[in-house]
PLY file of the C-alpha trace (Angstrom):
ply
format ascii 1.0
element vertex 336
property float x
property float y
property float z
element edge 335
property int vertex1
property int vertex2
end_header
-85.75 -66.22 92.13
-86.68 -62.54 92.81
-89.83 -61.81 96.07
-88.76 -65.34 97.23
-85.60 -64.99 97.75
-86.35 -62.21 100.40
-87.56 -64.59 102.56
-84.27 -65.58 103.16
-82.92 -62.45 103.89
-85.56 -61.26 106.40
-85.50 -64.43 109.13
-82.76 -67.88 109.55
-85.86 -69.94 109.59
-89.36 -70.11 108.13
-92.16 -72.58 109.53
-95.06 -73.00 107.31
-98.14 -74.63 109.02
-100.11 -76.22 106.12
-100.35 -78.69 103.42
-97.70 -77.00 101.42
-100.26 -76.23 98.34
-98.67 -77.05 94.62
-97.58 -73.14 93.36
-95.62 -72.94 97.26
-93.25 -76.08 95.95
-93.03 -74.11 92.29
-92.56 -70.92 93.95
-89.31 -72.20 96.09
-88.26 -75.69 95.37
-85.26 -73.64 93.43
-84.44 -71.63 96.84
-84.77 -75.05 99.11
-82.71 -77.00 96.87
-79.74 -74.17 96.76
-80.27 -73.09 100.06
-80.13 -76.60 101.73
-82.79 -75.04 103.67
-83.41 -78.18 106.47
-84.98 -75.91 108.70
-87.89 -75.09 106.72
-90.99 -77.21 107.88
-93.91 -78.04 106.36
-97.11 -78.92 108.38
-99.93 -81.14 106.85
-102.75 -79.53 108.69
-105.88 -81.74 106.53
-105.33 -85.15 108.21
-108.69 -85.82 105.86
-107.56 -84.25 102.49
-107.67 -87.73 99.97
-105.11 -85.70 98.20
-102.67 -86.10 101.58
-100.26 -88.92 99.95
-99.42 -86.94 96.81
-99.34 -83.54 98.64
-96.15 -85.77 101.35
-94.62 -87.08 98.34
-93.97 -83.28 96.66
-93.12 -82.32 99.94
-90.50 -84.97 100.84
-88.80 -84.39 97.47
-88.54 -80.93 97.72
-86.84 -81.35 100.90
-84.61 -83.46 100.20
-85.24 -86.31 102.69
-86.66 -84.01 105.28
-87.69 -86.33 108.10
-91.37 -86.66 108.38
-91.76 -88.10 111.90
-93.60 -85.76 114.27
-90.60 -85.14 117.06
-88.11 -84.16 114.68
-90.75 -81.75 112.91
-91.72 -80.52 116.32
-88.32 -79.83 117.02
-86.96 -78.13 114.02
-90.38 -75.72 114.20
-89.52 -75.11 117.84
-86.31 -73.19 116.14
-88.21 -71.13 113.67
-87.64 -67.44 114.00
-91.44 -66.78 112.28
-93.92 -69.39 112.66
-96.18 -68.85 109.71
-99.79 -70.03 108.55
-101.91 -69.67 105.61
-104.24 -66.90 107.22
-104.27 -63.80 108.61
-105.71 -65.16 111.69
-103.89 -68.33 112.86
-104.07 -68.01 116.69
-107.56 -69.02 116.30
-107.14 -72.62 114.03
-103.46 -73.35 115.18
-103.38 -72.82 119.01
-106.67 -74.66 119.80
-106.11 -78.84 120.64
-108.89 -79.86 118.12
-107.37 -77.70 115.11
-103.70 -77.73 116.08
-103.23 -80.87 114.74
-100.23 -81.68 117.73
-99.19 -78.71 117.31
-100.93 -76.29 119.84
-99.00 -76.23 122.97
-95.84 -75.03 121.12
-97.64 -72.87 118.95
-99.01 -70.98 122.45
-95.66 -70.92 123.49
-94.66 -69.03 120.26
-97.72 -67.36 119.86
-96.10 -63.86 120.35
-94.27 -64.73 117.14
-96.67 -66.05 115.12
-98.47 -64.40 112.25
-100.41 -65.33 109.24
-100.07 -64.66 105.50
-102.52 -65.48 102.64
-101.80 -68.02 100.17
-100.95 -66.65 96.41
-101.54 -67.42 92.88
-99.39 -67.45 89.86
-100.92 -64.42 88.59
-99.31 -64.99 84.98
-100.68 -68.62 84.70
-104.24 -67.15 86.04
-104.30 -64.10 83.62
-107.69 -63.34 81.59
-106.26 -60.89 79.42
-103.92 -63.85 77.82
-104.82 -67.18 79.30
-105.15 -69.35 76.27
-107.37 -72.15 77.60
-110.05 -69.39 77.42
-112.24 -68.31 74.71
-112.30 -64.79 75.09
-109.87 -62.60 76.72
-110.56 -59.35 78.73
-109.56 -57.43 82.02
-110.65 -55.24 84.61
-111.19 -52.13 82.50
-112.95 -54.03 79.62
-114.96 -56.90 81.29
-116.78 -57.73 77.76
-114.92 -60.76 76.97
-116.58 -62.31 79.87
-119.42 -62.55 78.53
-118.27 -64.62 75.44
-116.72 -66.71 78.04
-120.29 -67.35 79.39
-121.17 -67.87 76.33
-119.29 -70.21 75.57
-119.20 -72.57 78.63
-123.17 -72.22 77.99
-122.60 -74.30 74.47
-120.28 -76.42 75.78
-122.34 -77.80 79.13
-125.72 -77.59 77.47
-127.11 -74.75 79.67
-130.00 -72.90 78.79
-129.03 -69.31 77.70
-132.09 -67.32 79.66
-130.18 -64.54 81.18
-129.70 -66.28 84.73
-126.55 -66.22 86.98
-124.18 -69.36 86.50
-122.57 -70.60 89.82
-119.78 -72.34 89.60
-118.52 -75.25 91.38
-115.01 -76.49 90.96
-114.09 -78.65 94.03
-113.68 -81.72 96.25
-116.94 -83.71 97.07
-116.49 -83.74 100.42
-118.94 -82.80 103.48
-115.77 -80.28 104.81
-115.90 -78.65 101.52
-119.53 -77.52 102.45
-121.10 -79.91 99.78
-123.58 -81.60 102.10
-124.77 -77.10 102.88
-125.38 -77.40 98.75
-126.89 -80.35 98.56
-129.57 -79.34 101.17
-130.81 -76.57 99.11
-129.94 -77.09 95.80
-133.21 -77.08 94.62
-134.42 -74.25 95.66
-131.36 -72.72 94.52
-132.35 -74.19 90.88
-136.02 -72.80 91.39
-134.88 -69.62 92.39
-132.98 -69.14 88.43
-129.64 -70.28 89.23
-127.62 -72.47 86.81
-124.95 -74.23 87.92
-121.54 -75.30 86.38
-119.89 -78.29 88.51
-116.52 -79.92 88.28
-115.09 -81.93 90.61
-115.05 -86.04 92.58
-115.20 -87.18 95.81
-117.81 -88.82 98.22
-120.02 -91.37 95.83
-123.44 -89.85 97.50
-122.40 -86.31 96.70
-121.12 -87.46 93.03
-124.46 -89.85 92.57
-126.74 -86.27 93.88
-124.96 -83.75 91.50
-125.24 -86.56 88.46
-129.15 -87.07 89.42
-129.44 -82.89 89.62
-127.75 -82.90 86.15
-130.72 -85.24 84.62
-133.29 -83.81 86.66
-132.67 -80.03 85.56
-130.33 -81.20 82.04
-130.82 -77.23 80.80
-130.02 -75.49 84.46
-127.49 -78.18 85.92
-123.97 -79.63 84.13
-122.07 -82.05 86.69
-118.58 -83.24 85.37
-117.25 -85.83 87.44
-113.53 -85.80 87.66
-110.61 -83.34 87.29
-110.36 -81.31 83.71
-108.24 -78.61 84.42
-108.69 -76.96 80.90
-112.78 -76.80 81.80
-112.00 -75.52 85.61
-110.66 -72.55 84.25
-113.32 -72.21 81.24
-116.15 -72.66 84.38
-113.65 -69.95 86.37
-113.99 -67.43 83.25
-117.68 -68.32 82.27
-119.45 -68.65 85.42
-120.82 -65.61 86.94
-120.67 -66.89 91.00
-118.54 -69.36 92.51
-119.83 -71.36 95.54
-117.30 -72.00 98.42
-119.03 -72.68 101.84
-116.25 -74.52 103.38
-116.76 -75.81 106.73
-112.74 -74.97 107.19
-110.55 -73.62 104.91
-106.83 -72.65 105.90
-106.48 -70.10 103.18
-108.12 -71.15 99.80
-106.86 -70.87 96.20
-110.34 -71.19 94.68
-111.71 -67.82 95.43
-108.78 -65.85 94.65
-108.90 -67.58 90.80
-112.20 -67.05 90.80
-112.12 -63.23 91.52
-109.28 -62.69 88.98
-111.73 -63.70 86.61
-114.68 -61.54 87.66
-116.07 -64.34 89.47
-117.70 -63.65 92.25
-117.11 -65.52 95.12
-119.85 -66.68 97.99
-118.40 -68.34 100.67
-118.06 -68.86 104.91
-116.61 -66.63 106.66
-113.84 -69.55 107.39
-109.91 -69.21 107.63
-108.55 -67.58 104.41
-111.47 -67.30 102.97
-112.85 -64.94 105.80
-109.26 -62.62 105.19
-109.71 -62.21 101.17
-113.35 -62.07 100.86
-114.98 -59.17 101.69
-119.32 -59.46 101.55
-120.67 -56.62 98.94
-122.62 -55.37 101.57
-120.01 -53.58 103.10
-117.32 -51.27 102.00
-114.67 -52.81 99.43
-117.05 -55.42 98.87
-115.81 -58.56 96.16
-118.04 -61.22 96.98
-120.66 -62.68 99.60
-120.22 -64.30 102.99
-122.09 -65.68 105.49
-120.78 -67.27 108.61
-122.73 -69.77 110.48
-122.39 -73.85 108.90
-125.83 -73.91 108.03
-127.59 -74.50 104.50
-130.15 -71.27 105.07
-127.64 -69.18 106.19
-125.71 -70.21 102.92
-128.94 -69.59 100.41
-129.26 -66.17 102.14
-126.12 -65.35 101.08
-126.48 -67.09 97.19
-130.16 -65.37 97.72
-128.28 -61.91 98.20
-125.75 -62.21 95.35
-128.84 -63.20 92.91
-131.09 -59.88 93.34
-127.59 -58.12 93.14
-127.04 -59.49 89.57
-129.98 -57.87 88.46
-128.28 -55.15 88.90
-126.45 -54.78 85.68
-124.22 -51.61 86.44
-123.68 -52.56 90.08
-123.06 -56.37 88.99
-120.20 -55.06 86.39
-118.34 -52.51 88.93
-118.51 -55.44 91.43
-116.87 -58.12 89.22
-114.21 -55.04 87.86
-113.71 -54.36 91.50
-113.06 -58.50 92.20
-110.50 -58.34 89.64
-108.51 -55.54 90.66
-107.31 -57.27 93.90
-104.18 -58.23 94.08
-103.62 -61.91 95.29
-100.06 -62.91 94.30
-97.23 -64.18 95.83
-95.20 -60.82 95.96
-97.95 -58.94 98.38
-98.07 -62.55 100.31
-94.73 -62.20 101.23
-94.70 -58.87 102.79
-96.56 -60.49 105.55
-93.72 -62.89 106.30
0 1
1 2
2 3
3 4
4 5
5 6
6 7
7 8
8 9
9 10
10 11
11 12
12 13
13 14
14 15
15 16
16 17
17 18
18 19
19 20
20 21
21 22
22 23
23 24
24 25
25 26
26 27
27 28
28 29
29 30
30 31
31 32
32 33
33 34
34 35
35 36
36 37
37 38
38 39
39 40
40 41
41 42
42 43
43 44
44 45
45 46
46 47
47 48
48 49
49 50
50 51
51 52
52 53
53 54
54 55
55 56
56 57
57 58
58 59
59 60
60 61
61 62
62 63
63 64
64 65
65 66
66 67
67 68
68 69
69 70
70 71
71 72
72 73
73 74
74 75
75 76
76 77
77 78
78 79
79 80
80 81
81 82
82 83
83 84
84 85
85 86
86 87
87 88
88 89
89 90
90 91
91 92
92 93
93 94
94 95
95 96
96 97
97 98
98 99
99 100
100 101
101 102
102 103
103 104
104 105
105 106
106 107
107 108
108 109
109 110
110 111
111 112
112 113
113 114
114 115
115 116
116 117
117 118
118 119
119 120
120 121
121 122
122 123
123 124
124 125
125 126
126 127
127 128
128 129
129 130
130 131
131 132
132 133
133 134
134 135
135 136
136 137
137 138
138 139
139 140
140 141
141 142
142 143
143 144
144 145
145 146
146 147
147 148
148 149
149 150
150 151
151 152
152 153
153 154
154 155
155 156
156 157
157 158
158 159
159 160
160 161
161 162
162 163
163 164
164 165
165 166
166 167
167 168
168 169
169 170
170 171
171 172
172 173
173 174
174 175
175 176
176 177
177 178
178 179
179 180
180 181
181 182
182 183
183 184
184 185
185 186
186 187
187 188
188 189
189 190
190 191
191 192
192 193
193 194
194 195
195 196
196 197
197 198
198 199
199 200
200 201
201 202
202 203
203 204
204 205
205 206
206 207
207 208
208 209
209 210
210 211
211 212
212 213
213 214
214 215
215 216
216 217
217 218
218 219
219 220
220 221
221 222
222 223
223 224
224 225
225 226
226 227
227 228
228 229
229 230
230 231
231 232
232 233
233 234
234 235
235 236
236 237
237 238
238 239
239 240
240 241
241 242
242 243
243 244
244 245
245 246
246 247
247 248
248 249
249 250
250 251
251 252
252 253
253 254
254 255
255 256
256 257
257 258
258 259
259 260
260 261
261 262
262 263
263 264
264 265
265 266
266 267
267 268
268 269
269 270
270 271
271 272
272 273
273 274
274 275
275 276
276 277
277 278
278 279
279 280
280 281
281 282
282 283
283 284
284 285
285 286
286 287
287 288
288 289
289 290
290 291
291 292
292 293
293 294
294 295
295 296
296 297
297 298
298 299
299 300
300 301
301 302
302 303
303 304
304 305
305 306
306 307
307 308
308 309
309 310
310 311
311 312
312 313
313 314
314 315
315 316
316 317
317 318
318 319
319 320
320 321
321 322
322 323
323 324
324 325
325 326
326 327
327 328
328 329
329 330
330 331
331 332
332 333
333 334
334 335
């Protein structure tokens, strides 16, 4: 099993604090299964997510049975060596009584144990220079395949092909995934130049608004209702931004895909997001933040990342940067 296996090695027991996210089960449903490990503990932190039933189901059958109730949980994470959570900055979320989900008072007790990792991606799967779903392949060093991937996703969702940053939108439509920040100012993110690439379901009002935005502006706005995997990662390749203002977000997988394609990401400053997106405007920059829930606060930030496309040169070592950071599982794991 290779970096997993470590885990092992370096404590008895492991707590994760989370909805255990679908590359976590790839990554060690081999190691649970020979390990017996019934001490590991898995934490559905999004009492909200619509996707809770399927994400319990993986979990249970990786376990083998584990018992779900909340005492027997509570117990076998009140033997955990390292408590773990999918930040870098968990005594924030986990230790209050509103985001602690039941779990805050033990969490204080073991908060001199308890540290945060970032979630990872299976860099091989999410690989530009060979990912065969796309239509044009290229890398850090030679971003001009991108552009044939923009391109391309312009033919394919009908978008007018003026020059003007794509955002891209591949996501839940749900008011904690920030939609209700994007719906307020859409508009005058559409006036301002920006086309937009969206995939994704959820709420019927935030489905019924992207559909009408779609036949309002038919050459600036494509809305895809539903899940196509093969076009999320044509919209991750092709798009030019990708639009993330979670109102919470325990670590994120979104923006880490997106910047290993040269996307750039905008999002809060919220959870994970906050620890693997650092705003341009700094040093080390790879995307744009901004941190207060608001929609003006948001456009700011898409307002920022627009006049910096214009910046062809700057634009290119930005999005060569992006790609050059390292999000898989093996520099996740050092943190454990």
């Amino acid at each position: 099993m290779g970096s997993e296996m470590c885990i092992r090695d370096r404590v008895d027991t492991v707590g994760f604090v989370s909805r255990l996210p679908h590359n976590l089960v790839e990554a060690f449903k081999s190691t649970l299964e020979e390990a017996a490990w019934s001490d590991v503990i898995v934490r559905v932190a999004d009492a909200g997510d619509d996707q809770r039933e399927e994400q319990l189901a993986i979990t249970d059958e990786v376990l083998d049975g584990l018992d779900c109730a909340d005492i027997p949980r509570l117990t076998v994470y009140n033997k955990c060596d390292k408590p773990n959570a999918l930040n870098f900055d968990p005594d924030i979320l986990l230790t209050s009584a509103k985001t602690g989900y039941g779990l805050d008072a033990l969490l204080r007790e073991k908060q001199y144990k308890l540290c945060g990792f970032l979630n990872g991606i299976d860099t091989k799967l999410y690989d530009p220079e060979k990912d065969s779903l796309i239509p044009a392949h290229f890398s850090a060093d030679d971003i001009s395949g991108k552009e044939k991937c923009k391109e391309a996703l312009e033919k394919e969702l009908k978008l007018a092909k003026n020059g003007e940053p794509i955002i891209g939108i591949v996501t839940r439509f749900v008011s904690h995934k920030g939609i209700d920040l994007i719906k307020y100012v859409f508009e005058e993110m559409v006036n301002m130049g920006c086309r937009f690439a969206i995939l994704g379901s959820g709420e019927k009002i935030f489905e019924d608004f992207f559909k009408e935005m779609a036949w309002r502006y038919p050459d600036r706005v494509s809305a895809t209702i539903g899940f196509v995997p093969d076009l999320a990662r044509r919209i991750y390749a092709g798009a030019d931004m990708f639009l993330m203002p979670s109102q919470s977000e325990p670590c994120g997988l979104a923006q880490m895909i997106s910047m290993r394609y040269g996307t750039i990401p905008i999002v809060r400053e919220t959870g994970g997001l906050r620890d693997s997106v650092r705003d341009a405007g700094g040093e080390n920059g790879n995307g744009f933040t901004f941190k207060t829930y608001n929609a003006h606060d948001m456009l700011n930030a898409v307002c920022r990342a627009y006049e910096y496309y214009k910046n062809k040169p700057a634009w290119a070592k930005l999005v060569s940067d992006a790609m050059k950071n390292d999000f898989s599982w093996d520099l996740s794991l050092i943190h454990i």
